[in-house]
py3Dmol code that shows the C-alpha trace and the ligand (Angstrom):
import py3Dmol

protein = """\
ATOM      1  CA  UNK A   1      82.138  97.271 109.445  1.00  0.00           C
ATOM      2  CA  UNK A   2      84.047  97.051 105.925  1.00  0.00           C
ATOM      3  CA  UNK A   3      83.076  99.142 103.259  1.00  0.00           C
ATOM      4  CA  UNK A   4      86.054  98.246 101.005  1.00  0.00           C
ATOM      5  CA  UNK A   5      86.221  95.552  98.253  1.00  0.00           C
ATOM      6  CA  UNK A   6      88.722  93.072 100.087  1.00  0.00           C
ATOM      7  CA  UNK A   7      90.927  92.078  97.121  1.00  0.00           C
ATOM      8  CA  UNK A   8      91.470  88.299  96.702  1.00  0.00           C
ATOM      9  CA  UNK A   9      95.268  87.699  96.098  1.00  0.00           C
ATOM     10  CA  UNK A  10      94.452  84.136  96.585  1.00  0.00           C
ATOM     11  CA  UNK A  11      91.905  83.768  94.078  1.00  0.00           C
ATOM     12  CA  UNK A  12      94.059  86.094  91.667  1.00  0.00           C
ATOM     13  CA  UNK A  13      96.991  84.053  92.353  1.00  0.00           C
ATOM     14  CA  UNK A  14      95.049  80.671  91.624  1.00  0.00           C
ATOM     15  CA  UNK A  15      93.662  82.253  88.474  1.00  0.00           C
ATOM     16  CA  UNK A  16      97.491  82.923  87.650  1.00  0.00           C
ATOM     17  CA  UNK A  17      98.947  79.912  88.501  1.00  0.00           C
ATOM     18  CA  UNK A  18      96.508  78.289  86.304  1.00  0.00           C
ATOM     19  CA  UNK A  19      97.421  80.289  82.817  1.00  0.00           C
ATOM     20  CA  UNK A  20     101.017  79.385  83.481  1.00  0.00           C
ATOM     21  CA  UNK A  21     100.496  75.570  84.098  1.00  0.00           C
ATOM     22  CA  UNK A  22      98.773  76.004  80.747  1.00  0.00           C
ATOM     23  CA  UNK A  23     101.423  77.800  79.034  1.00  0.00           C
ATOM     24  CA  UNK A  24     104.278  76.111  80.611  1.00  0.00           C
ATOM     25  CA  UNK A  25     102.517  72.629  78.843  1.00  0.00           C
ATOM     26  CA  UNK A  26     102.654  74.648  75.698  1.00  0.00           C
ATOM     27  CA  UNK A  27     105.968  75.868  75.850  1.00  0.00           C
ATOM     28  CA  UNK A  28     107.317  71.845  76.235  1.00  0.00           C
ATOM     29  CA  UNK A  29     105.167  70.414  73.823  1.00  0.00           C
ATOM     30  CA  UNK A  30     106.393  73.134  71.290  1.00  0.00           C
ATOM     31  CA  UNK A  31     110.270  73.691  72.575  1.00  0.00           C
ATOM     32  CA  UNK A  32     110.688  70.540  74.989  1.00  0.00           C
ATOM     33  CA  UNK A  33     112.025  73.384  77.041  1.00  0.00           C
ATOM     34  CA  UNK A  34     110.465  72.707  80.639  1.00  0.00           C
ATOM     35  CA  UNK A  35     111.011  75.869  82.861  1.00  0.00           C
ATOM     36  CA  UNK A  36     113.471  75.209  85.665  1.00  0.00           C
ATOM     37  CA  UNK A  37     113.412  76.812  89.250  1.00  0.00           C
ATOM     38  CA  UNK A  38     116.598  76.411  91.898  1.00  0.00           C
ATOM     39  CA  UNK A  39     115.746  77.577  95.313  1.00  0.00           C
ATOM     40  CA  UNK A  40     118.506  78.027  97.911  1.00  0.00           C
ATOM     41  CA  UNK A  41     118.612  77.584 101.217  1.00  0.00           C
ATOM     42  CA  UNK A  42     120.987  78.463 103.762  1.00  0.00           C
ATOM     43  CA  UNK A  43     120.694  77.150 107.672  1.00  0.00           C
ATOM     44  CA  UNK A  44     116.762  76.537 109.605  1.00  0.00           C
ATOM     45  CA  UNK A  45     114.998  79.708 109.580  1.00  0.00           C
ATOM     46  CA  UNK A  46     111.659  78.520 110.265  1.00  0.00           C
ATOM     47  CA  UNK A  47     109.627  81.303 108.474  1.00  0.00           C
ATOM     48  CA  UNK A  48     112.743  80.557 105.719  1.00  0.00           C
ATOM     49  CA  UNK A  49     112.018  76.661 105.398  1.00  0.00           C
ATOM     50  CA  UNK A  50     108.023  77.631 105.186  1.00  0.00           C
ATOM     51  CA  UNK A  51     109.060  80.278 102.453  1.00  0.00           C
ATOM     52  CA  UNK A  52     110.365  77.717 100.659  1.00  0.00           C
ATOM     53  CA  UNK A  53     108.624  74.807 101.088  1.00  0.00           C
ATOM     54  CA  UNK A  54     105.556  77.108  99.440  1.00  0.00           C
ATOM     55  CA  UNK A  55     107.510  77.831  96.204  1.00  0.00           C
ATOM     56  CA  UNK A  56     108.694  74.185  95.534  1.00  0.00           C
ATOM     57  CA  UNK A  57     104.774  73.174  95.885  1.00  0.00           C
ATOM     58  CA  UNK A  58     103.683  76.129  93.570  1.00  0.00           C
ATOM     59  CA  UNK A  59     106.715  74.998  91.154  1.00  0.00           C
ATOM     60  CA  UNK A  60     105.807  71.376  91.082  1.00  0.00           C
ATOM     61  CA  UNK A  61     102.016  72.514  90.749  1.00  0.00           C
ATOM     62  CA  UNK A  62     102.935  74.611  87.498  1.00  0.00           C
ATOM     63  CA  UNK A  63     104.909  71.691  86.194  1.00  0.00           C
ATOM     64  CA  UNK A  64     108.268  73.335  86.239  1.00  0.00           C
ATOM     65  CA  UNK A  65     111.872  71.036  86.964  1.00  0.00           C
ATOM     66  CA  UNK A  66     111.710  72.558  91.214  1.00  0.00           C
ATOM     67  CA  UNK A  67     115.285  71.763  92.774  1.00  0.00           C
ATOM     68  CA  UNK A  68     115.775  72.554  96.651  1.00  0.00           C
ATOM     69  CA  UNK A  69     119.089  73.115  97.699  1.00  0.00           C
ATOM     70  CA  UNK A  70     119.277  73.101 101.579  1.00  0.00           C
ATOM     71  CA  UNK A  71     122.822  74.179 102.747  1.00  0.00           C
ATOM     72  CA  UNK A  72     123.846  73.855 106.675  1.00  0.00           C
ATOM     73  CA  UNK A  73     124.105  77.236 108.375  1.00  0.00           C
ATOM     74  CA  UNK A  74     127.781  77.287 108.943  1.00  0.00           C
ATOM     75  CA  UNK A  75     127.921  77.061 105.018  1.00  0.00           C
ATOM     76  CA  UNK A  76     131.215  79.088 103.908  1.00  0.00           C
ATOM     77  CA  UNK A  77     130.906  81.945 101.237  1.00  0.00           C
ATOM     78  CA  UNK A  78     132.589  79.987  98.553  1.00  0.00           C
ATOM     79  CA  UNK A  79     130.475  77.120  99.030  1.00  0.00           C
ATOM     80  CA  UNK A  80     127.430  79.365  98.659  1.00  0.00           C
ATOM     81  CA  UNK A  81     128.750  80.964  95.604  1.00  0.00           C
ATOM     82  CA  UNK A  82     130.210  77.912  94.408  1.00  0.00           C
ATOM     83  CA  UNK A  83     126.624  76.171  94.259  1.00  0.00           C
ATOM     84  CA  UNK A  84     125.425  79.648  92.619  1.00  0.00           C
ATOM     85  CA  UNK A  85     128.185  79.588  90.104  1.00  0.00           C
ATOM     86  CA  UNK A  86     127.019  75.839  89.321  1.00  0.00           C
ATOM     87  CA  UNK A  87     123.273  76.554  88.841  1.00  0.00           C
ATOM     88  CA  UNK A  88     124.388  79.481  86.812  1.00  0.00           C
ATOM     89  CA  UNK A  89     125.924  77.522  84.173  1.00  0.00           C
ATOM     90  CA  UNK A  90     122.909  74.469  84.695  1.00  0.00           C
ATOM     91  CA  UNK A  91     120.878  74.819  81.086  1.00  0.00           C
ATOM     92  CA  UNK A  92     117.801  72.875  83.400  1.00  0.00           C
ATOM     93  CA  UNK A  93     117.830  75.831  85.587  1.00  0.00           C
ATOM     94  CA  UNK A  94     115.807  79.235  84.197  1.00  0.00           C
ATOM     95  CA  UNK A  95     115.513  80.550  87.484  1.00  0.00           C
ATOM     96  CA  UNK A  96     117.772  80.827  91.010  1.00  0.00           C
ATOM     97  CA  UNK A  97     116.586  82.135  94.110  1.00  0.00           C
ATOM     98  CA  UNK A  98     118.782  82.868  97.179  1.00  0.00           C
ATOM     99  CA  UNK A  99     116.120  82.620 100.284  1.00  0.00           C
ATOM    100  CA  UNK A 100     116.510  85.985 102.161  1.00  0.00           C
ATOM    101  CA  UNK A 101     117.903  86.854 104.948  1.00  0.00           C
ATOM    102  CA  UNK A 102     121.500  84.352 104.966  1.00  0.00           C
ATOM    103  CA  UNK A 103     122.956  83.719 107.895  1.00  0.00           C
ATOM    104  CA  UNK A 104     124.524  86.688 109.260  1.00  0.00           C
ATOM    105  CA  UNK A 105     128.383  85.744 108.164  1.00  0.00           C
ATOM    106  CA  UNK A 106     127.393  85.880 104.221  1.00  0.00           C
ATOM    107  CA  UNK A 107     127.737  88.469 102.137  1.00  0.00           C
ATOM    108  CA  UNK A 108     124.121  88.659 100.852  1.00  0.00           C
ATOM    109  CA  UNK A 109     124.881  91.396  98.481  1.00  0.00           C
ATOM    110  CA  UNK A 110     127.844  89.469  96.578  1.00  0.00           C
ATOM    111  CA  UNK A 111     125.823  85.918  97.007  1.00  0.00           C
ATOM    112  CA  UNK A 112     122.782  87.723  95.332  1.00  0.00           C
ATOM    113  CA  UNK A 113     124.771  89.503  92.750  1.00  0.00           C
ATOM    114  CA  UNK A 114     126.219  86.359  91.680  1.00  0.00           C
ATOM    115  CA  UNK A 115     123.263  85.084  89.957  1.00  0.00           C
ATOM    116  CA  UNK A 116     123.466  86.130  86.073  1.00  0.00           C
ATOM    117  CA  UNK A 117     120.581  88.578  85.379  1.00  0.00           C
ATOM    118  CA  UNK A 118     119.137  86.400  82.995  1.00  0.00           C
ATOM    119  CA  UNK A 119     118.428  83.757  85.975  1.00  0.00           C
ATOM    120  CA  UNK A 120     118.191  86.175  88.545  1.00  0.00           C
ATOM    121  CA  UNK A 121     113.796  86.021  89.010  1.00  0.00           C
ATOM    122  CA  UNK A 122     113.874  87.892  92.112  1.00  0.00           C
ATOM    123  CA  UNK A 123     115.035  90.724  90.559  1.00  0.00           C
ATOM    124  CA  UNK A 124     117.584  92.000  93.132  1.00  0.00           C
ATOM    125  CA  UNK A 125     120.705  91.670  90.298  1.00  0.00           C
ATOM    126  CA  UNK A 126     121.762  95.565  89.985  1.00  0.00           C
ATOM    127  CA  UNK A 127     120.907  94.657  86.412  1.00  0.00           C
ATOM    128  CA  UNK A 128     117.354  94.246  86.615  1.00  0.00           C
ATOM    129  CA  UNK A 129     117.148  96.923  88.744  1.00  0.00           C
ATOM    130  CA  UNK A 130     118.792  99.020  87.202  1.00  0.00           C
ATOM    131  CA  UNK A 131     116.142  98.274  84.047  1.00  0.00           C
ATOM    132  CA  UNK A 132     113.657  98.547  86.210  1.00  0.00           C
ATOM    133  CA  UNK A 133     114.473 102.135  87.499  1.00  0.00           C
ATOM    134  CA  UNK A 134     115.230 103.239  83.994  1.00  0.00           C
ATOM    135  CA  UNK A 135     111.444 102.018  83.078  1.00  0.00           C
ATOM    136  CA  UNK A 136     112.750  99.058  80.681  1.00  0.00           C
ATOM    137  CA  UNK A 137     110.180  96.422  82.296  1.00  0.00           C
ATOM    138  CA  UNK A 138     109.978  94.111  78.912  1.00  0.00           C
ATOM    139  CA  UNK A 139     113.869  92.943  79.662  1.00  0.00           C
ATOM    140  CA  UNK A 140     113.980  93.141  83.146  1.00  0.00           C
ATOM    141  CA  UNK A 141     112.922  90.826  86.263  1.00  0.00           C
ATOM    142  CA  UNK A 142     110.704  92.611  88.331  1.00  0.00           C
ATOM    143  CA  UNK A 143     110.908  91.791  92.329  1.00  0.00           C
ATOM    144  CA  UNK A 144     107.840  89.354  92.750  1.00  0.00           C
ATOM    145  CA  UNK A 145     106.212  90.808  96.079  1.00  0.00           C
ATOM    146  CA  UNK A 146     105.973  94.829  94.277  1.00  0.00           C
ATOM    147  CA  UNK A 147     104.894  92.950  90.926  1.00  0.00           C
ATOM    148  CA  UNK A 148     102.184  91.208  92.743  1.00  0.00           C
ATOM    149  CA  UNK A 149     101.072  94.290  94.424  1.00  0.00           C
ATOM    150  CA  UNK A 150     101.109  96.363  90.773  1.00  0.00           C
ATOM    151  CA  UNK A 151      98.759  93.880  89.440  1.00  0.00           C
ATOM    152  CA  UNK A 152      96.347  94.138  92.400  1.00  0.00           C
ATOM    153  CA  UNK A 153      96.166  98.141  92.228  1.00  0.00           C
ATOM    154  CA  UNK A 154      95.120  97.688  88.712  1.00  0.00           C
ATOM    155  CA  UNK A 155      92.757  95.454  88.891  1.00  0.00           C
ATOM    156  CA  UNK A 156      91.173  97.698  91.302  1.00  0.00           C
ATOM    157  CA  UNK A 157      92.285 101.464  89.144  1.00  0.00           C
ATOM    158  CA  UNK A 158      93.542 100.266  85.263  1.00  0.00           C
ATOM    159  CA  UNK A 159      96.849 100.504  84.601  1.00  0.00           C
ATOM    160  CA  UNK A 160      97.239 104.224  84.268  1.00  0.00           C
ATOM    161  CA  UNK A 161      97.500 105.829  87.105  1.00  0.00           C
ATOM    162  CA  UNK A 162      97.958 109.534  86.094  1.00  0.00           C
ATOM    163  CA  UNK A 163      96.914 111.879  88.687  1.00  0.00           C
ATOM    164  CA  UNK A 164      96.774 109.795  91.378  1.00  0.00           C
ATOM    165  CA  UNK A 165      98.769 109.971  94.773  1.00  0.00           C
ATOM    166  CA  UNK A 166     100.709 106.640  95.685  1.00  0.00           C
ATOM    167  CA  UNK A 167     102.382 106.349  99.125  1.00  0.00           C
ATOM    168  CA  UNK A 168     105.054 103.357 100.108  1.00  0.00           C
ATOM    169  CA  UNK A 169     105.544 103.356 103.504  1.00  0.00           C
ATOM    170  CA  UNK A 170     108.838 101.401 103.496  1.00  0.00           C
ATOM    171  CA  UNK A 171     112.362 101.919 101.577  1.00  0.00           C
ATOM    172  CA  UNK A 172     113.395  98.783 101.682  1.00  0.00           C
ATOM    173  CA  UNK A 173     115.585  97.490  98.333  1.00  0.00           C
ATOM    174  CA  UNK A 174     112.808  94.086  97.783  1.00  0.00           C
ATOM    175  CA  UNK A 175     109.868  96.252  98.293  1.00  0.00           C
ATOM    176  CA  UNK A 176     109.470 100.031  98.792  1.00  0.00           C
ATOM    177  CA  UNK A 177     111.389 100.831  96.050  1.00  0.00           C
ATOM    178  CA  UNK A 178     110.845  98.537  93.582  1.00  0.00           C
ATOM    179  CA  UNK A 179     107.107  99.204  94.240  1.00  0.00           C
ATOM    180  CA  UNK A 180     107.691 103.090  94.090  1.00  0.00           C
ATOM    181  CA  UNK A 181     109.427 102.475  90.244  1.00  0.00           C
ATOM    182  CA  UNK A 182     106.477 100.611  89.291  1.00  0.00           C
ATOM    183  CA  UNK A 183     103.884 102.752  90.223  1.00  0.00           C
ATOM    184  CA  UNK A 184     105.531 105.706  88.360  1.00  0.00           C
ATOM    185  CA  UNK A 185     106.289 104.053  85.437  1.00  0.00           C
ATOM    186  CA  UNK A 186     102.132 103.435  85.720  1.00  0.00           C
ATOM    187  CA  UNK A 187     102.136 107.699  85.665  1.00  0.00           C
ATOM    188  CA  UNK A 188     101.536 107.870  89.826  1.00  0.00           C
ATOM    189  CA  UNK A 189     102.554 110.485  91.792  1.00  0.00           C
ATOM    190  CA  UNK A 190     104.459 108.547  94.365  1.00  0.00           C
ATOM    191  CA  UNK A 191     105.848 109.449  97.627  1.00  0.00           C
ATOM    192  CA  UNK A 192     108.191 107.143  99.867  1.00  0.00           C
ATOM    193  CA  UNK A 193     108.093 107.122 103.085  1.00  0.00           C
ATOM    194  CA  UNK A 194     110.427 105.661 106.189  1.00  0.00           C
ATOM    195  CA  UNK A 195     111.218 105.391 109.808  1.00  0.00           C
ATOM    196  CA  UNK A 196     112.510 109.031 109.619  1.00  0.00           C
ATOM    197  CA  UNK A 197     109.400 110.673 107.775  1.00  0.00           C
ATOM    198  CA  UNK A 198     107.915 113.420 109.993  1.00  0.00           C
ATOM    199  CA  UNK A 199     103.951 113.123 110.614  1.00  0.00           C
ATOM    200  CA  UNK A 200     103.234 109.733 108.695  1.00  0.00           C
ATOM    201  CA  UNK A 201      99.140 109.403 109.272  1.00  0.00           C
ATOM    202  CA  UNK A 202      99.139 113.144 107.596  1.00  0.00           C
ATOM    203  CA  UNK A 203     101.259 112.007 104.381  1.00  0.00           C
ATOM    204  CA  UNK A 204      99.257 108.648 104.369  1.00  0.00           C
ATOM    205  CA  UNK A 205      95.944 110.667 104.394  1.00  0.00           C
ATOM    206  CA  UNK A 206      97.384 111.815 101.044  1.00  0.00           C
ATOM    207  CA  UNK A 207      97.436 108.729  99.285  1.00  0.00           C
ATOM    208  CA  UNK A 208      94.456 107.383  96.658  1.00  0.00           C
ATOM    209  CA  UNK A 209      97.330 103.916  97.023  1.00  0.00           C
ATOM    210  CA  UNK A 210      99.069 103.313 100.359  1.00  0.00           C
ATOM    211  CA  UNK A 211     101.272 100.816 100.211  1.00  0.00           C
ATOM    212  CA  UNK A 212     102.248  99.877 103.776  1.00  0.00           C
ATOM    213  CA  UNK A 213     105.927  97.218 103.798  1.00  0.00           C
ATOM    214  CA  UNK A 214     107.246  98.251 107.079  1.00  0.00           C
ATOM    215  CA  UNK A 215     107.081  94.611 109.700  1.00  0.00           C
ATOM    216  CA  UNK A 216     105.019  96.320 112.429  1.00  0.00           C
ATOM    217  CA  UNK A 217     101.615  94.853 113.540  1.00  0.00           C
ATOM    218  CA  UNK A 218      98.152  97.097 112.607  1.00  0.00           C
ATOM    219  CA  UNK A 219     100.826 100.171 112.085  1.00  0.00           C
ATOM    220  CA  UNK A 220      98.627 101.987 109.531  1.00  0.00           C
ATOM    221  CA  UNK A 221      95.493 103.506 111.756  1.00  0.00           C
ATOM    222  CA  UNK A 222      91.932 104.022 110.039  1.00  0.00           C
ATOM    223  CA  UNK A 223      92.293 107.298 110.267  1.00  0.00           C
ATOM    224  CA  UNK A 224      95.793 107.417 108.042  1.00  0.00           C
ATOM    225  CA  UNK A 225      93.810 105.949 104.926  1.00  0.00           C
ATOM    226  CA  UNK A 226      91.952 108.479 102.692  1.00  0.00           C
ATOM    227  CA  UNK A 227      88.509 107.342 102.324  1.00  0.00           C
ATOM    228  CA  UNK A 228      88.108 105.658  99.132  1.00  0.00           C
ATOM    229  CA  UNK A 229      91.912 104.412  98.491  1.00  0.00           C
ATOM    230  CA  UNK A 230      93.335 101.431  97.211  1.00  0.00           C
ATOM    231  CA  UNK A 231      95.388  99.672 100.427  1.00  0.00           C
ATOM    232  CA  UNK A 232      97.849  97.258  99.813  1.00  0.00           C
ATOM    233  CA  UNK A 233      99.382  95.625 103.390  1.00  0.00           C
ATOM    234  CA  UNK A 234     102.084  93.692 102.367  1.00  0.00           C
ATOM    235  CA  UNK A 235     103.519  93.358 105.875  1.00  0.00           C
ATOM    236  CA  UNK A 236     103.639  90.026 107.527  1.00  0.00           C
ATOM    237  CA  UNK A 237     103.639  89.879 111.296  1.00  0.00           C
ATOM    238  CA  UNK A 238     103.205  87.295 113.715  1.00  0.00           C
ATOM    239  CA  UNK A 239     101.207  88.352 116.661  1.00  0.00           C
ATOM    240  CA  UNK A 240      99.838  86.220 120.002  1.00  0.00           C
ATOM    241  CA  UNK A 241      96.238  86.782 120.955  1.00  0.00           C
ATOM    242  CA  UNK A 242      94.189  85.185 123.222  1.00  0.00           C
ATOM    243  CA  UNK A 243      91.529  82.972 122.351  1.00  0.00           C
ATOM    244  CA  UNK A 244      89.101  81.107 124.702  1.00  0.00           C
ATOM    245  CA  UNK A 245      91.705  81.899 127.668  1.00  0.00           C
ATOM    246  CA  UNK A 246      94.678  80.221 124.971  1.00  0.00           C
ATOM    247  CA  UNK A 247      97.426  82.013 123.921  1.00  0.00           C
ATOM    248  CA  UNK A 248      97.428  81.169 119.621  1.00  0.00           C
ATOM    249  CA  UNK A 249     100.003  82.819 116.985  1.00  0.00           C
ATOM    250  CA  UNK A 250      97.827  84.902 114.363  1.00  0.00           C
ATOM    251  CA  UNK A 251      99.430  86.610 111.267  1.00  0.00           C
ATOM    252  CA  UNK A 252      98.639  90.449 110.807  1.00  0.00           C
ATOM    253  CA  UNK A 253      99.838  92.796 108.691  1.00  0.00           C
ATOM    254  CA  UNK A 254     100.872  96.526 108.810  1.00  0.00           C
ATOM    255  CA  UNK A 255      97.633  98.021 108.378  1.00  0.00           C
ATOM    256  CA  UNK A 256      94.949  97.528 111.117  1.00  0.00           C
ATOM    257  CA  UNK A 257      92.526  95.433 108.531  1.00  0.00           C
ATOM    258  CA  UNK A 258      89.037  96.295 110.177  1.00  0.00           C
ATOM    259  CA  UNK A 259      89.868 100.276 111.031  1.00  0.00           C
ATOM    260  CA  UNK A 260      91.413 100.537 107.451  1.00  0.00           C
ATOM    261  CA  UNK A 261      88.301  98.605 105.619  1.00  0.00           C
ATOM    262  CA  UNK A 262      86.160 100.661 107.370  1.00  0.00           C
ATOM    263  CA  UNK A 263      87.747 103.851 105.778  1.00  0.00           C
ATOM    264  CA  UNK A 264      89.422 102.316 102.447  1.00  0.00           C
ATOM    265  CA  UNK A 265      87.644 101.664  98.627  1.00  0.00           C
ATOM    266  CA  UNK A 266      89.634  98.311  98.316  1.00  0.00           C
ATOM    267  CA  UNK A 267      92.061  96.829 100.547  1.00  0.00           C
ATOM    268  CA  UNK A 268      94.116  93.528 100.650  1.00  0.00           C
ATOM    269  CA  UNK A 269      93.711  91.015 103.456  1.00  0.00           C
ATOM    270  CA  UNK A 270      96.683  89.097 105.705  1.00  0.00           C
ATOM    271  CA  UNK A 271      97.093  86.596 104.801  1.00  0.00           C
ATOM    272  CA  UNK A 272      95.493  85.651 101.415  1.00  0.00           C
ATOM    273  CA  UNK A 273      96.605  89.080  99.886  1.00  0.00           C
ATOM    274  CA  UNK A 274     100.103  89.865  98.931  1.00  0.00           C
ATOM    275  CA  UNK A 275     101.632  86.689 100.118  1.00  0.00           C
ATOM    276  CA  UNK A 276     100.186  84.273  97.604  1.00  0.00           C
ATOM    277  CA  UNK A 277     101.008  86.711  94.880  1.00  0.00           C
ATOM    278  CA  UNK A 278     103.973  87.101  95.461  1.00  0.00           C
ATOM    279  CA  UNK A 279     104.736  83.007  94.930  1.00  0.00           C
ATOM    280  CA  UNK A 280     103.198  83.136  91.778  1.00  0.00           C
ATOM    281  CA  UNK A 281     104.977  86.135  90.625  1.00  0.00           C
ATOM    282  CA  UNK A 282     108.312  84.031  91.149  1.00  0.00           C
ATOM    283  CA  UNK A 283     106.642  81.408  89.271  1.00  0.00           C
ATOM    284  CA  UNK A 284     105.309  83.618  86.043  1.00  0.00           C
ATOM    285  CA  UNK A 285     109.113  85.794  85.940  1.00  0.00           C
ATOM    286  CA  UNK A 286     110.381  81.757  85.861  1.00  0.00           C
ATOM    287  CA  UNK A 287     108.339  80.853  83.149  1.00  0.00           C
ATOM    288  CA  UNK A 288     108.987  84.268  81.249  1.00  0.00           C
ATOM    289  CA  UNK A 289     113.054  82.762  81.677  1.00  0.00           C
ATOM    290  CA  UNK A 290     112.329  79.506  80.038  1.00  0.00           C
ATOM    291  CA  UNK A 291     110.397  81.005  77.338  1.00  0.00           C
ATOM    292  CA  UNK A 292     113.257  83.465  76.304  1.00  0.00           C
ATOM    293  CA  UNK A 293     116.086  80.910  76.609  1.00  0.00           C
ATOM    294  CA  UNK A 294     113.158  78.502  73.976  1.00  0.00           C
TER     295      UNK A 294
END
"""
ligand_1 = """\
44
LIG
P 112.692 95.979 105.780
O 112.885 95.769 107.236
O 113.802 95.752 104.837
O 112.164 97.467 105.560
C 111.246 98.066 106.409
C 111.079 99.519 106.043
O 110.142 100.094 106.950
C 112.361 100.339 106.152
O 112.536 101.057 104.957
C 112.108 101.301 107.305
O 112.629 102.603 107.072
C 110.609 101.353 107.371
N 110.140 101.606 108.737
C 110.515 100.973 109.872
N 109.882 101.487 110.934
C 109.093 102.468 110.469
C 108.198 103.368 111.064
N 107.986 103.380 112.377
N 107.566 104.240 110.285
C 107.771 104.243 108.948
N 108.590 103.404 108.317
C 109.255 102.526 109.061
O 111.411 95.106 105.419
P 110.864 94.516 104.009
O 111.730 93.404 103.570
O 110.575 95.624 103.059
O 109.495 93.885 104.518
C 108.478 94.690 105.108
C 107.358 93.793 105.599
O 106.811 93.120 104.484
C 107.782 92.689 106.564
O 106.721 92.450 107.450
C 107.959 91.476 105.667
O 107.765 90.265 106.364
C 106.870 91.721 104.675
N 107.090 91.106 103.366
C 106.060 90.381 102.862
C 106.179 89.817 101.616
C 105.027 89.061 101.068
O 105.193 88.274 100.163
N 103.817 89.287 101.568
C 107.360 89.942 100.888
C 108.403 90.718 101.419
C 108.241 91.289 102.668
"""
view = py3Dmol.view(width=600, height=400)
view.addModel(protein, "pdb")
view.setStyle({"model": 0}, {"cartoon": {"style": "trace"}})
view.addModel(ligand_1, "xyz")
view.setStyle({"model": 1}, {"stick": {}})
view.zoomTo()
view.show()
C-alpha cells in the first residue's frame, strides 16, 4: 500500500488558475490590457485536438482573449508561418502556441522558431532557452510541463535543493532538459538519463527526485525509487486493460504508481499530476506576457 504523499497537481493547478483569473481582472481594470492566447493547430491528431481543446477552456476560464486556429493537415509551410508571422505582429495576442508534433512535412523547428520570444510561452524559441540554460529565469519563458513539475518538487522540498540528487530520465528538448536546467539552477545535483544509459534502476536508486518523461507504460519499477524520494511521472500513456471481461483505454504513466508509492516520500499521480499543471503553466507564462507588454 502507499506510503507516499500523492501530490495533487489538480488541486495545485485549480489553486493556480484561480490567482491568475484574479490578477488577469486586475491587470484590465488597471491597463485594459486583457491577456491574449493563439493556439495552433495543424491536421486531426486526436490526443492533439484534446490538447487543445483543454487550453482554450482553461484560457476562457482565466478570462484571457483564447483564439483557435485549426489548419487542414495538408497545410503548406508558408501558410503555417504565414498565420505565425500574422499573430506575431497581432497586439491582442500575448501568447502563440504551435500544438506539437506537426504533420510530418513541416519543419517544426523553423515553424516554432518563428514565434518572437516575447510571444513564444512554450518556451521552445532558442531565445528562451538559451536564458533558461544561462539561469536568467526572470526574462525568459520557461517550458510549461518542467515548470509545473519545479513547482511540485518544492512544494514537497523548498526551493533549494542543495545537496540533493535529481535524476531525469528523458533528454527530450520540451522536457528532460528544460527540467534538468531548472533543477540546477534550484542547487540539485542532477543527472540525465536516456535510452542509451547503462543500468538505469541503479542510477534511479540514486535519486532523492526522479523525474521519469520517457512514453513507456509503469517503466520506472519500485525497486528503482530510493525510499523516501520525491517522484514526478510526467509520462502519459494510453494502455488497454480488462475490466469485467471489457477491454477499456486507461492512462498510465512511466512510473508503476502503486510499486513506486509503496517505496517513494511523495509521488505524482496519472492523470491529475503533471498534466493539469502543465495547462496552467501555459496560462500563468501568458499572463506574465500581457503584464510586460501593460
Ligand atoms: P520524447 O519521445 O521526445 O523523449 C523521450 C525520451 O525518453 C528520450 O530522450 C529518450 O532517450 C528517452 N528514452 C526512450 N526510451 C528509453 C528507455 N528505454 N530508457 C531510458 N530512456 C528512454 O518524449 P517527451 O516529449 O519528452 O515526452 C515524454 C513523455 O511525457 C510522453 O509520454 C509524453 O506524452 C509525456 N508528456 C506529458 C506532458 C504532460 O503535460 N503531462 C507534457 C509533455 C510530455
Amino acid at each position: 500500500m502507499a506510503n507516499a504523499t500523492i501530490i495533487d497537481g489538480k488541486a495545485m493547478a485549480a489553486d493556480m488558475s484561480d490567482a491568475i483569473t484574479t490578477r488577469t481582472a486586475a491587470l484590465v481594470e488597471q491597463s485594459g490590457v486583457k491577456p491574449g492566447l493563439a493556439v495552433v493547430i495543424v491536421g486531426e491528431d486526436p490526443a492533439s485536438q484534446v490538447y487543445v481543446r483543454n487550453k482554450k477552456r482553461t484560457a476562457e476560464a482565466c478570462g484571457f482573449h483564447s483564439v483557435q486556429h485549426s489548419l487542414p493537415e495538408d497545410s503548406t509551410q508558408d501558410a503555417v508561418l504565414s498565420l505565425v508571422d500574422d499573430l506575431n505582429n497581432d497586439p491582442a495576442v500575448h501568447g502563440i502556441l504551435v500544438q506539437l508534433p506537426l504533420p510530418s512535412h513541416l519543419d517544426e523547428q523553423a515553424i516554432t522558431q518563428a514565434i518572437v520570444p516575447a510571444k513564444d510561452v512554450d518556451g521552445f524559441h532558442f531565445q528562451n532557452i538559451g536564458m533558461l540554460t544561462a539561469g536568467h529565469l526572470d526574462g525568459a519563458f520557461v517550458p510549461c510541463t518542467p515548470a509545473g513539475c519545479m513547482l511540485m518538487i518544492e512544494e514537497q522540498l523548498g526551493k533549494d535543493l542543495s545537496g540533493l540528487n535529481a535524476v531525469i530520465i528523458g533528454r527530450s528538448n520540451i522536457v528532460g532538459k528544460p527540467m534538468a536546467a531548472l533543477l540546477l539552477k534550484a542547487n540539485a545535483t542532477v543527472t540525465i538519463c536516456h535510452s542509451r544509459t547503462k543500468d538505469l534502476p541503479a542510477v534511479a536508486r540514486n535519486a532523492d527526485i526522479l523525474v521519469a518523461a520517457v512514453g513507456r507504460a509503469k517503466m520506472v519499477k519500485g525497486d528503482w525509487v530510493k525510499p523516501g524520494a520525491v517522484v514526478i511521472d510526467v509520462g502519459i500513456n494510453r494502455i488497454e486493460v480488462e475490466v469485467d471481461g471489457e477491454i477499456k483505454n486507461k492512462l498510465v504513466g512511466d512510473v508503476d504508481f502503486d510499486e513506486a508509492a509503496a517505496e517513494a516520500g511523495a509521488i505524482t499521480p496519472v492523470p491529475g499530476g503533471v498534466g493539469p499543471m502543465t495547462i496552467v503553466m501555459l496560462m500563468s507564462n501568458t499572463l506574465q506576457s500581457a503584464e510586460r507588454t501593460a
